[in-house]
Every structure is written in structure tokens, then in C-alpha cells.
ROKOL-546725 format. One record per residue (C-alpha): residue in three letters; x, y, z negated; residue number from 1. Coordinates in pm, 1 decimal. Example, Ala and Ser with C-alpha at 12.3 -4.5 7.8 and 13.67 -1.06 7.14 Angstrom:
  rest         u         v         w   nr
   ALA    1230.0    -450.0    -780.0    1
   SER    1367.0    -106.0    -714.0    2
END
This chain:
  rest         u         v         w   nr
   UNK    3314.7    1170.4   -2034.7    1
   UNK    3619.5    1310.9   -2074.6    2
   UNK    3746.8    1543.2   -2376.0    3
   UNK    3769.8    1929.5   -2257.1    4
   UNK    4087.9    2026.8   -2375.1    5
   UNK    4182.9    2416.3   -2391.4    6
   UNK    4478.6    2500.5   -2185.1    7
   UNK    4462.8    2597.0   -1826.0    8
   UNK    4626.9    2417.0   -1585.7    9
   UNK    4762.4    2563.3   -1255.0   10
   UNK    4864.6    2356.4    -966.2   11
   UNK    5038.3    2526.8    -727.4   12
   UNK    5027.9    2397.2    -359.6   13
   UNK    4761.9    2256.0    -183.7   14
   UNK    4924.8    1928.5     -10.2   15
   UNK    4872.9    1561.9    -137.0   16
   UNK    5058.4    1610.2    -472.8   17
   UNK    4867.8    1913.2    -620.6   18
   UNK    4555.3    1722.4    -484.2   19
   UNK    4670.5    1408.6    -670.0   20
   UNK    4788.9    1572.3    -991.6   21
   UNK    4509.7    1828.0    -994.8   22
   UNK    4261.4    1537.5    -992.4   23
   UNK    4399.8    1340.2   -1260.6   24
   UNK    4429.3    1617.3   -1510.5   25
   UNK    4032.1    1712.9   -1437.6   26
   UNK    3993.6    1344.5   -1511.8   27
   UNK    4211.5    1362.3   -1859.8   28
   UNK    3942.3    1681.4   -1951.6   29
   UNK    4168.7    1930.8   -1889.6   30
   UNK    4059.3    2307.6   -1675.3   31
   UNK    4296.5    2282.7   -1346.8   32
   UNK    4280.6    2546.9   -1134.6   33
   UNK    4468.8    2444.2    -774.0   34
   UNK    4640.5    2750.5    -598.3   35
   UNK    4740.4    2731.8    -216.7   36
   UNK    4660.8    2714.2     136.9   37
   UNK    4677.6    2473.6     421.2   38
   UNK    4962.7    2531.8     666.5   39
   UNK    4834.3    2564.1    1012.6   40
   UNK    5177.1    2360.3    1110.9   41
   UNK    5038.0    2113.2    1381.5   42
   UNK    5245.2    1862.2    1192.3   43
   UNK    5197.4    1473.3    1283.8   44
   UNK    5271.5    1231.1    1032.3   45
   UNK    5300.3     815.4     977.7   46
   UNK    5166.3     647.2     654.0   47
   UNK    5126.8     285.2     603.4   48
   UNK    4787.8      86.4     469.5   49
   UNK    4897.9      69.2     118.4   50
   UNK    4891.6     464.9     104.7   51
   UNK    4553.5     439.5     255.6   52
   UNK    4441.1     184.5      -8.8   53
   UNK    4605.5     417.6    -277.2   54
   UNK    4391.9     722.6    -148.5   55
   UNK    4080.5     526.6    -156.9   56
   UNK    4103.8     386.5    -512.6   57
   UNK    4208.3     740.4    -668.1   58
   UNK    3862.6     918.2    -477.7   59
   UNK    4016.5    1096.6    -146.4   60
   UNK    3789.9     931.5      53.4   61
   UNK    3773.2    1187.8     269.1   62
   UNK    4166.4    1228.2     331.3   63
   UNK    4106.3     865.0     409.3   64
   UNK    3915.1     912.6     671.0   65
   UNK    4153.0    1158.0     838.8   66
   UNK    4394.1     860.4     905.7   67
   UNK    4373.4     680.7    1271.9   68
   UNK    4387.3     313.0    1268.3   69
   UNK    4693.4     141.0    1301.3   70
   UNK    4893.2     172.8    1585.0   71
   UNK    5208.5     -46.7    1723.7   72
   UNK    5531.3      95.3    1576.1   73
   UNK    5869.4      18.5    1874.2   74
   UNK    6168.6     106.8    1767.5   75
   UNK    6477.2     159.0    1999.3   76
   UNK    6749.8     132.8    1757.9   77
   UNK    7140.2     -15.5    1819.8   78
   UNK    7053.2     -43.0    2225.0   79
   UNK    6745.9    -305.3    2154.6   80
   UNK    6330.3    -265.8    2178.3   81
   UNK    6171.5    -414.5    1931.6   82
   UNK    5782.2    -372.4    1805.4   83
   UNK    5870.5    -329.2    1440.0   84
   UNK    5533.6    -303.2    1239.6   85
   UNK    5196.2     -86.1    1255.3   86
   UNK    5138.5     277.1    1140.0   87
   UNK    4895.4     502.6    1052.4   88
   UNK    4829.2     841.0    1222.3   89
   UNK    4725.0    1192.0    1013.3   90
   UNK    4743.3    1566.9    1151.1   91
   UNK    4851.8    1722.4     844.2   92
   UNK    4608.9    2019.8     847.1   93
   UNK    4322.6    1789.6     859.6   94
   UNK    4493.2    1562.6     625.9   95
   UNK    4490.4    1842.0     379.3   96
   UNK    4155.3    1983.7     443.4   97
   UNK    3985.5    1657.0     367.5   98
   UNK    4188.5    1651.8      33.5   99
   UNK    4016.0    1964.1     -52.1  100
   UNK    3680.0    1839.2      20.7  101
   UNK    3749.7    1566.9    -231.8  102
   UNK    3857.7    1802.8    -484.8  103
   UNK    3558.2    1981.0    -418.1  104
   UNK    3316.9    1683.6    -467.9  105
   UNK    3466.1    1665.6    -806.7  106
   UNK    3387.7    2010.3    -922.3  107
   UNK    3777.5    2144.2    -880.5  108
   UNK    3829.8    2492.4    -873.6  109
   UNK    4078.0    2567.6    -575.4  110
   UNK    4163.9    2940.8    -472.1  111
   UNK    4309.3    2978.3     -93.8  112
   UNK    4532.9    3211.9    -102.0  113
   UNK    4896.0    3276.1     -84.5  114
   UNK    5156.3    3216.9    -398.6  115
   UNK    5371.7    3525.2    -425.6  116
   UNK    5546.4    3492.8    -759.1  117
   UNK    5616.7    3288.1   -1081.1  118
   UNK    5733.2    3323.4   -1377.3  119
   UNK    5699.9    3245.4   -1768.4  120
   UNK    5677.3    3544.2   -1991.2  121
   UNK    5662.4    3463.2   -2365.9  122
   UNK    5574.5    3098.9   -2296.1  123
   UNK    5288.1    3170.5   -2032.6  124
   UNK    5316.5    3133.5   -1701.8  125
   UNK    5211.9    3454.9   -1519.7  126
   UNK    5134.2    3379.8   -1104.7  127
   UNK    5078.2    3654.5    -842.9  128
   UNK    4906.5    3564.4    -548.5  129
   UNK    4692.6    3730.5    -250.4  130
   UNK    4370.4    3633.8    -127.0  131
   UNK    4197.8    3782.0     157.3  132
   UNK    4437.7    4112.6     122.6  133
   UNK    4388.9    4139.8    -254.3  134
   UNK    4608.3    4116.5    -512.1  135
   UNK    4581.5    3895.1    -824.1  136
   UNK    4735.3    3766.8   -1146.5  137
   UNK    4646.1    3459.9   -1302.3  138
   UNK    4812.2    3300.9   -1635.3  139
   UNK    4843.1    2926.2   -1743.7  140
   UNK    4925.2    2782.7   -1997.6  141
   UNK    5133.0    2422.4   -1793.9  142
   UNK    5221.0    2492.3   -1431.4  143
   UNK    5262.8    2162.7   -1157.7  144
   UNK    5461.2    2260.5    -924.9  145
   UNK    5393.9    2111.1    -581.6  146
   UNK    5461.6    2324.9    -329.8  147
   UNK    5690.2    2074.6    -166.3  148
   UNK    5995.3    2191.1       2.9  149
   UNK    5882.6    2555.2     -63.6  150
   UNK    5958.5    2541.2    -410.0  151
   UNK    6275.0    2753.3    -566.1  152
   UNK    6514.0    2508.8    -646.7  153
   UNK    6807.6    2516.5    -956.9  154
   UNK    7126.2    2508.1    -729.5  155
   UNK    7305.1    2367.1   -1017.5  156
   UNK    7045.6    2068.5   -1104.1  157
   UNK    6993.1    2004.5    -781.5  158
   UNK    7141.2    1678.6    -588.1  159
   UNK    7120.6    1710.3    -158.4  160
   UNK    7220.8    1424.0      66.9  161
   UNK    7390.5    1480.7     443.9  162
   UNK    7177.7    1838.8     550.4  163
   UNK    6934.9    1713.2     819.4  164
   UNK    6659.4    1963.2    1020.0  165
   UNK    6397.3    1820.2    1194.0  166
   UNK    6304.0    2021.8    1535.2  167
   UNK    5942.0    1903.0    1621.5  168
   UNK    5733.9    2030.5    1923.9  169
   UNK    5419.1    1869.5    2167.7  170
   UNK    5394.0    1811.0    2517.5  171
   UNK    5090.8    1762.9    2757.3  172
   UNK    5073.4    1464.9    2998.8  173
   UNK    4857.2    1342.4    3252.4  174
   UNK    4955.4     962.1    3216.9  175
   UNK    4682.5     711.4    3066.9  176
   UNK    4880.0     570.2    2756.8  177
   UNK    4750.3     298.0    2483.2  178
   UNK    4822.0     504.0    2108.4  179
   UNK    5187.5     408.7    1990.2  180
   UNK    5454.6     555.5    1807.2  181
   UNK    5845.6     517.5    1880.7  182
   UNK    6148.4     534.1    1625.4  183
   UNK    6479.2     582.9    1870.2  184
   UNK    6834.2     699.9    1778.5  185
   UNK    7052.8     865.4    1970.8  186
   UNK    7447.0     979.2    1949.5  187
   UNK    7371.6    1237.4    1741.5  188
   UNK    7033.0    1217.4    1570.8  189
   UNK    6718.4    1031.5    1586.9  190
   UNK    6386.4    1105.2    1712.3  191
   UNK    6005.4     982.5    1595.1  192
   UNK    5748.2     975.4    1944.4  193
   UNK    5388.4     980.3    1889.2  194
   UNK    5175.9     893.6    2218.5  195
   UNK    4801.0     996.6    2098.4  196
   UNK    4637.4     839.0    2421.0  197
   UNK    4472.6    1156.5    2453.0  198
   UNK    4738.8    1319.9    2706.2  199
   UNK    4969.0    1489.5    2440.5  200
   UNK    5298.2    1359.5    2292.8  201
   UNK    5446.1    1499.6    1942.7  202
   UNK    5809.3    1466.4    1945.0  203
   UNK    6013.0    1506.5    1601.6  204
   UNK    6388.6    1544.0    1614.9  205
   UNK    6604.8    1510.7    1323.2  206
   UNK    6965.4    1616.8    1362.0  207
   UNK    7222.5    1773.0    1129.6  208
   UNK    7179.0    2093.1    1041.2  209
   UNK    7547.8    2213.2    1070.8  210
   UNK    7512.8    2156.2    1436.6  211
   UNK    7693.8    2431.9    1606.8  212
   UNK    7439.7    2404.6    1898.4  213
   UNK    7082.3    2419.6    1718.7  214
   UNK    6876.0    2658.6    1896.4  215
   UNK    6665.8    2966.3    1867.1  216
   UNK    6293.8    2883.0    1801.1  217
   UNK    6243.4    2984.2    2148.5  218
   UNK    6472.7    2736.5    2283.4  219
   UNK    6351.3    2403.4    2066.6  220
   UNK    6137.7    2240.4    2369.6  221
   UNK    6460.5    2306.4    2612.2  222
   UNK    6676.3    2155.8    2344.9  223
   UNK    6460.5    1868.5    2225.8  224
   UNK    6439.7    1762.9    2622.1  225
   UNK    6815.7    1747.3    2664.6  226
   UNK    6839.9    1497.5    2358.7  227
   UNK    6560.9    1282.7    2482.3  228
   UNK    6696.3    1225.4    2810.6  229
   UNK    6917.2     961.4    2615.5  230
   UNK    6634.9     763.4    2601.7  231
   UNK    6523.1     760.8    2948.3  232
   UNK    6727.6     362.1    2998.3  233
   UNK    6450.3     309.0    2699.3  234
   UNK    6180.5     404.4    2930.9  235
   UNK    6070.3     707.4    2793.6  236
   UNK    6068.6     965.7    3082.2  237
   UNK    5956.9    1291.4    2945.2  238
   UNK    6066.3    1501.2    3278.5  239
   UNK    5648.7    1392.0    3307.4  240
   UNK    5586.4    1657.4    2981.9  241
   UNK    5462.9    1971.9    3083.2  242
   UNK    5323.6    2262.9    2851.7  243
   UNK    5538.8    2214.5    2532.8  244
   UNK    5382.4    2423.7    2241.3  245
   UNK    5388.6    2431.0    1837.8  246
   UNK    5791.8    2433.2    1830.2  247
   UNK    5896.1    2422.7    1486.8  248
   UNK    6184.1    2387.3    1282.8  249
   UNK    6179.7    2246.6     908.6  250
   UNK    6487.3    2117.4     688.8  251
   UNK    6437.3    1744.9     596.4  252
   UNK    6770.1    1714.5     363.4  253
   UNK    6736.9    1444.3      90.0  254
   UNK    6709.2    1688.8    -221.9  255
   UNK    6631.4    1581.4    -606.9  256
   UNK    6575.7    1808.0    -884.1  257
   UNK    6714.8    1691.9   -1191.7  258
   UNK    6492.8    1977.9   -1400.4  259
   UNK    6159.8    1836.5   -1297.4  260
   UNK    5971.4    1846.2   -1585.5  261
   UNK    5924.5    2038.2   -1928.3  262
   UNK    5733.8    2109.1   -2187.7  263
   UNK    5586.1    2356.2   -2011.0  264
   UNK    5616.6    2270.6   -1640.8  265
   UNK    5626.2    1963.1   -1373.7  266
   UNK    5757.7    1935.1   -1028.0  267
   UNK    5606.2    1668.1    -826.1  268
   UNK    5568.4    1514.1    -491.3  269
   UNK    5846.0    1672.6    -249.3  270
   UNK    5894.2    1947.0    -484.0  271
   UNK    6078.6    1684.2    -734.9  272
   UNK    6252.1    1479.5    -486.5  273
   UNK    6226.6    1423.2     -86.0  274
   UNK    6351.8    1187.3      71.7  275
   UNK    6531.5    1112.2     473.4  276
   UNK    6227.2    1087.8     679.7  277
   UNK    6386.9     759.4     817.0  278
   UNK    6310.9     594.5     476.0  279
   UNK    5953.6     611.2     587.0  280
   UNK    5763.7     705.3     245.6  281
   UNK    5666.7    1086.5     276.6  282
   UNK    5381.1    1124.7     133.8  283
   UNK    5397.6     766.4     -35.4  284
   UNK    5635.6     938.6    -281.8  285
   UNK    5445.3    1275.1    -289.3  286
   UNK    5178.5    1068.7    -460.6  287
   UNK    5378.9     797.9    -639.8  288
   UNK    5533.1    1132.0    -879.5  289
   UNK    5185.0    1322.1    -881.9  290
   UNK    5003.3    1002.7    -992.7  291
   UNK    5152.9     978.6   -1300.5  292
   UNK    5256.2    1314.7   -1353.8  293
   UNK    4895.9    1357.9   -1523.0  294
   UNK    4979.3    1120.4   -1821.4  295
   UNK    5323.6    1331.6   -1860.1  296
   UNK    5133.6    1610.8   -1890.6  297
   UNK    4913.9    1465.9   -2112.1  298
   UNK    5157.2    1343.1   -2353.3  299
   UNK    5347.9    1668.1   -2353.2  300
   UNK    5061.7    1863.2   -2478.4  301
   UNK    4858.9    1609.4   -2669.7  302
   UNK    5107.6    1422.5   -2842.1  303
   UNK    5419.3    1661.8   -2952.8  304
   UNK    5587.6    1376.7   -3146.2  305
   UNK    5628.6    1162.6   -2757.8  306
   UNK    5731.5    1494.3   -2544.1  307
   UNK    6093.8    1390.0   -2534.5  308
   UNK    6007.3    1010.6   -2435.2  309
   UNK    5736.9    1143.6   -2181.7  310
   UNK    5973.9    1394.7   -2025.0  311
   UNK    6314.4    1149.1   -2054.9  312
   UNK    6048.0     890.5   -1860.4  313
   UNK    5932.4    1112.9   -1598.5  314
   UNK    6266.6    1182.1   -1502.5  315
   UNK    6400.0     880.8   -1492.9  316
   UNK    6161.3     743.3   -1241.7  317
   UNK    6237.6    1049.3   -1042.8  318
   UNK    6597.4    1002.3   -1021.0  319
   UNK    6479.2     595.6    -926.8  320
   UNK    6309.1     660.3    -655.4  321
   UNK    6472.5     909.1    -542.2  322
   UNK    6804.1     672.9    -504.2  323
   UNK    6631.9     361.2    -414.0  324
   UNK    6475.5     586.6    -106.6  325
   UNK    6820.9     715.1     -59.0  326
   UNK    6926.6     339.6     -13.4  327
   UNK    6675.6     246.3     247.5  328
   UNK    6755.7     511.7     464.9  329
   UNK    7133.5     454.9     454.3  330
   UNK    7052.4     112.3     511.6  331
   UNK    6842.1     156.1     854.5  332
   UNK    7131.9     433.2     918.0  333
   UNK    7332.0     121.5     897.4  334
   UNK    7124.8    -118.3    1184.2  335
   UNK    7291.4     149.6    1417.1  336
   UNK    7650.9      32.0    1524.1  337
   UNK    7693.0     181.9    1864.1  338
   UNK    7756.3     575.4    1717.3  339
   UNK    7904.2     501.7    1344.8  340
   UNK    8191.9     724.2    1420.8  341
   UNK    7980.4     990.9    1565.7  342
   UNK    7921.0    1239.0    1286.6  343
   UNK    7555.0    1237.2    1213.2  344
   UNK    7603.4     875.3    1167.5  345
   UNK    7923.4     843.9     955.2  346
   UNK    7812.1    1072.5     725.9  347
   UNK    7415.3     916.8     672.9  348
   UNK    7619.3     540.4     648.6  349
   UNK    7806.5     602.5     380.4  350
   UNK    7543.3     811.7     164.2  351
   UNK    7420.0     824.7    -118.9  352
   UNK    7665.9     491.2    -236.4  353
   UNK    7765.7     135.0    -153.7  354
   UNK    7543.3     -39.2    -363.1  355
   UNK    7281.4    -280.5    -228.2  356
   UNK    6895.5    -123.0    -204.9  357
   UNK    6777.6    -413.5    -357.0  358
   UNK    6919.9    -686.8    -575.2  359
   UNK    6848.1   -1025.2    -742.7  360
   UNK    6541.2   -1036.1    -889.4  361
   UNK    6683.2   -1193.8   -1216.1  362
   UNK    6559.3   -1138.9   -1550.1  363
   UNK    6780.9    -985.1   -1783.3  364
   UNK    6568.3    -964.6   -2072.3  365
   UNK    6289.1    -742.2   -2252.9  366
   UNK    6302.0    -449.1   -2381.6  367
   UNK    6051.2    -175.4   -2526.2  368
   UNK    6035.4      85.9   -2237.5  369
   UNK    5787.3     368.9   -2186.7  370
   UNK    5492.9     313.4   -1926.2  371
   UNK    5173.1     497.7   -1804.4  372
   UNK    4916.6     378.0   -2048.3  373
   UNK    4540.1     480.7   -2073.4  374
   UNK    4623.2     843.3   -1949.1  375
   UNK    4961.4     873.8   -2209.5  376
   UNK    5282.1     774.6   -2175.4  377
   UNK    5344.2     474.2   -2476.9  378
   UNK    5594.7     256.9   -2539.2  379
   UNK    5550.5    -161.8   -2450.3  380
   UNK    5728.7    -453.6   -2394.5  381
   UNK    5844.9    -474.8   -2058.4  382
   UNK    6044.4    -763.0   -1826.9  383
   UNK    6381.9    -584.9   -1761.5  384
   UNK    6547.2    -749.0   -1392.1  385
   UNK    6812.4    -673.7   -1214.7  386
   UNK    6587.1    -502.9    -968.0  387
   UNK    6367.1    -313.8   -1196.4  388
   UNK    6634.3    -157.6   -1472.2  389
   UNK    6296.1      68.1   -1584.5  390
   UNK    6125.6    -229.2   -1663.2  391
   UNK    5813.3    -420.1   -1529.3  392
   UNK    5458.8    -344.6   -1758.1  393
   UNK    5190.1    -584.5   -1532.6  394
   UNK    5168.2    -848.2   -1302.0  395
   UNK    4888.6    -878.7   -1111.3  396
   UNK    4684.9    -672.1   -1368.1  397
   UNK    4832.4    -879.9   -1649.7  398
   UNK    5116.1    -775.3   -1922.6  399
   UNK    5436.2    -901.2   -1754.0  400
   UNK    5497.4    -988.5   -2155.7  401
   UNK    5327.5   -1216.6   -2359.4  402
END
């Protein structure tokens, strides 16, 4: 069993990445207390199996279960079909809700309600929030940030890639369709089609968000139609939609935060770093930052002497991910040569640089790197590559240096 330590944690924001970081400090012994609610958004979402198989071994069995099995994956990209891979289906409310239940199972205190301020006074962190029509104030000792892209931001530590929106809304259907989902591009966007099979189709658009003719909330179905016509040579004929309903409008700009972590604070999951939805790795990132945000943590308050190391490490892998996510979008921006003067697409081609996503993977050397050890962050030796400038610790379970 784990050591109790004293300070209280609050997580604040009730998605994958406060579930993820909440449950790994209650596993290091520390008294996390997770703060949030679950959006009623009707948001649709695609993971892959390996964020399935990472739910599974870290104990959210029951968010597990939420996900559909695989479906086929077309894309309709540069004027040609192609059936590009399999994906995996979650509504995000029921997602989230079987996250809780996990949390639950392991004896984590969560309070539903909704986050009204924060801030530190005198090195405590003081958080009002309202429940049920009451007031309350509650005061930590660490905060996690994870209220993804609700969280204030530092205009000047922040880095943003091309601004993007994405307009999503669902349509009824009579038609007897097998489960798929479509990626398509058009002139000046690109749009993500889920057919459930059950009669209803969830349509997200993503298109720049300095375009002069984005509508009115009101007016997102009527808009969202127009653009899809493009796709009607494809085969997809939504003038067969009827009933559109749950028209939203979220931003879905590529944003890091350099200050994501102190010795007193951590931002994880989208509230560190999101990336272009095209890059495919929502919530994959959400829990590859709140995963080993724990042992930060850890380290910070445990072991005073490592804070700087702990914190420099954190944010390096941050800044990593974030630009080697950056890099796979540009470079499926890139597969699309029939609008690269149109403006969406200029813009997304040439961002965030011109170097390649992925290179050589030759061995420069080793070096003595931090890595997540045990529940701390420690220094090892680790296999430097071209690749993998942070350094590789294991191999198949196995000290990449011997």
C-alpha cells in the first residue's frame, strides 16, 4: 500500500486527463480531490486500439467499454477513395461518465459541480466553485489543471498554429447503412463523417476561423450543408439528412503552453498542448501528458533537490509532442494537392516548419536523460537517435542500455 502523503491535491476538470492524473496520484498515496462536470456536448469522437489497450492497463475499464468496435475508416482526400485503416467510436458524455465510475471504484473523491475561479494566495491555491446552486471554496495545496481548452491561457507563453474552428452538428436518416467513418477535404476545410448505422450521421467541420462567412449558431446545419455538397461526386448525398440538431461550434487551433508546470501547478492533457484534429491523437495525447504528470508531481513535492529536472523534463516532452503532432498534421495537409493555393491549405502546408516528422532512426549515442521511474522522475542511461533526441529508457520492457 501506498504512503499517505499530506497535501491535497485538486484536479480540475473531469475529462480523460484529470481522470488519468487523478488516478495516478491516489496510486502514489496522495488525497486528490477531482473537481468538474461532464459536458452534455453530444460530441463524437475516433480513438485507435492502442488508446483502448492504454485505458485497460491503467484501470478505466469502464471508459473501455464505452468504445464501439472498430469500424472502416475511407478517406476522400486529393480527389481519390481510399479505405485507410479502422477506428474506434466514443460519445464523449458517456466516455466521461464511465471514467468517473472508475474513479469511483477506486475510492476517488470527485465533486460535480462547476469551476468558477482560481487563484494562489500565499502559496495555496484557493478554488470557487458551485454545486447544486451553492457556493463553495476549497484550498489545495498542487493544482492539475485539465480543463482542456477551457483553461486561461498565458498569451505571452503561449504558441498557436493556423486558427481552425470546428462546426459539428447531427442529422437523421432513414437509409440502412453498415457503421463507417469518412475523412474528406474540401477547397476550404475538411470534414470527419460518422455513419452510426442507427439512422443518424455526426458531421464535424473544421475550417479557419478568420472566415468572413462563419455563421450564427443558428445557421451551422445550413452552412455545414453547403460545404458538404462538395462531396456529393464522393457519394455522400446528404440532401437525404433531415432533422439536424446539437449544432455546435468549438475552436480546434493547435495551442501549446510553454508554462505547463511548476512547483506548484501542472497543465495536462489539452490544457498543455492540443493538437489539429487531423493529426488524429486527441485524447491519445490527453493521456500521454496526464500519465506521467503523476511522477512530476511526485518529484516536485517529494524530492526538492530533482524539482528543476522534473519540471525542465515535463516540459520538454510537452513541447515534443506537441511539434511532432504539429508535423503529422502538416504532413496529411500535404497529401492534398488539388487546393494548396487555397488559403486554408497554404497556410496548414507550410506550418509549424519544413522539417521531416520523422527521421533516421540512427543512433547518435547515450546520454544520462531523465525518465519516469517507479513513480519519480530519475536520471538513466538512455539510447539518444536521431528520432528520439529525449532519449529511449526500454525496449520491449528491457533497459535500451546495458
Amino acid at each position: 500500500m501506498s504512503k499517505l502523503f499530506p497535501e491535497h491535491i485538486l484536479v480540475l476538470g473531469a475529462g480523460p486527463a484529470g481522470a488519468a492524473s487523478a488516478l495516478g496520484l491516489k496510486r502514489l498515496g496522495y488525497r486528490v480531490t477531482l473537481l468538474g462536470t461532464v459536458r452534455d456536448t453530444h460530441r463524437i469522437e475516433g480513438i485507435s486500439k492502442r488508446v483502448i489497450e492504454s485505458l485497460n492497463i491503467n484501470g478505466f475499464v469502464e471508459a473501455a467499454e464505452c468504445v464501439s468496435p472498430p469500424v472502416p475508416r475511407y478517406s476522400y482526400w486529393n480527389g481519390e477513395k481510399h479505405q485507410a485503416n479502422v477506428e474506434h467510436i466514443i460519445q464523449r458524455e458517456t466516455f466521461d461518465h464511465g471514467l468517473l465510475k472508475d474513479l469511483e471504484r477506486e475510492g476517488i473523491d470527485y465533486r460535480d459541480c462547476m469551476i468558477r475561479h482560481v487563484e494562489n494566495d500565499s502559496g495555496k491555491w484557493k478554488i470557487s466553485v458551485t454545486s447544486a446552486g451553492t457556493e463553495d471554496l476549497l484550498v489545495a495545496d498542487f493544482i492539475v489543471e485539465a480543463r482542456g481548452r477551457s483553461a486561461p491561457l498565458s498569451n505571452n507563453q503561449v504558441r498557436k498554429g493556423p486558427a481552425s474552428i470546428a462546426l459539428t452538428a447531427t442529422w437523421r436518416h432513414s437509409r440502412v447503412v453498415t457503421p463507417h467513418v469518412v475523412a474528406a477535404s474540401i477547397s476550404n476545410g475538411w470534414i470527419w463523417i460518422v455513419e452510426s448505422g442507427r439512422g443518424s450521421t455526426y458531421v464535424q467541420l473544421t475550417v479557419d476561423s478568420e472566415d468572413s462567412t462563419l455563421p450564427v449558431k443558428q445557421e451551422i446545419a445550413p452552412f455545414m450543408l453547403k460545404h458538404l455538397e462538395e462531396l456529393e461526386s464522393a457519394g455522400i448525398n446528404s440532401r437525404q439528412w433531415q432533422q439536424p440538431g446539437n449544432e455546435l461550434a468549438r475552436g480546434s487551433t493547435s495551442i501549446l503552453v510553454e508554462d505547463c508546470v511548476s512547483d506548484s501547478f501542472i497543465r495536462v492533457g489539452d490544457a498543455a498542448m492540443t493538437a489539429d484534429p487531423l493529426s488524429g491523437n486527441g485524447i491519445f495525447q490527453s493521456l500521454s501528458s496526464a500519465l506521467i504528470a503523476p511522477a512530476v508531481v511526485n518529484t516536485v513535492l517529494r524530492r526538492p533537490d530533482q524539482r528543476s529536472m522534473a519540471i525542465s523534463f515535463f516540459r520538454d516532452r510537452i513541447r515534443h509532442l506537441y511539434t511532432r503532432l504539429a508535423r503529422t498534421g502538416r504532413d496529411f495537409y500535404r497529401l492534398e494537392s488539388r487546393y494548396h493555393n487555397e488559403p486554408f491549405w497554404k497556410a496548414r502546408c507550410d506550418w509549424p516548419d519544413a522539417e521531416p516528422t520523422h527521421l533516421p532512426e540512427e543512433i547518435i549515442g547515450t546520454e544520462i536523460r531523465p525518465v519516469v521511474c517507479d513513480g519519480f522522475i530519475e536520471e538513466r542511461d538512455v539510447l539518444i537517435t536521431k528520432d528520439q533526441p529525449l532519449g529511449i529508457w526500454m525496449i520491449d520492457g528491457k533497459p535500451a542500455v546495458t
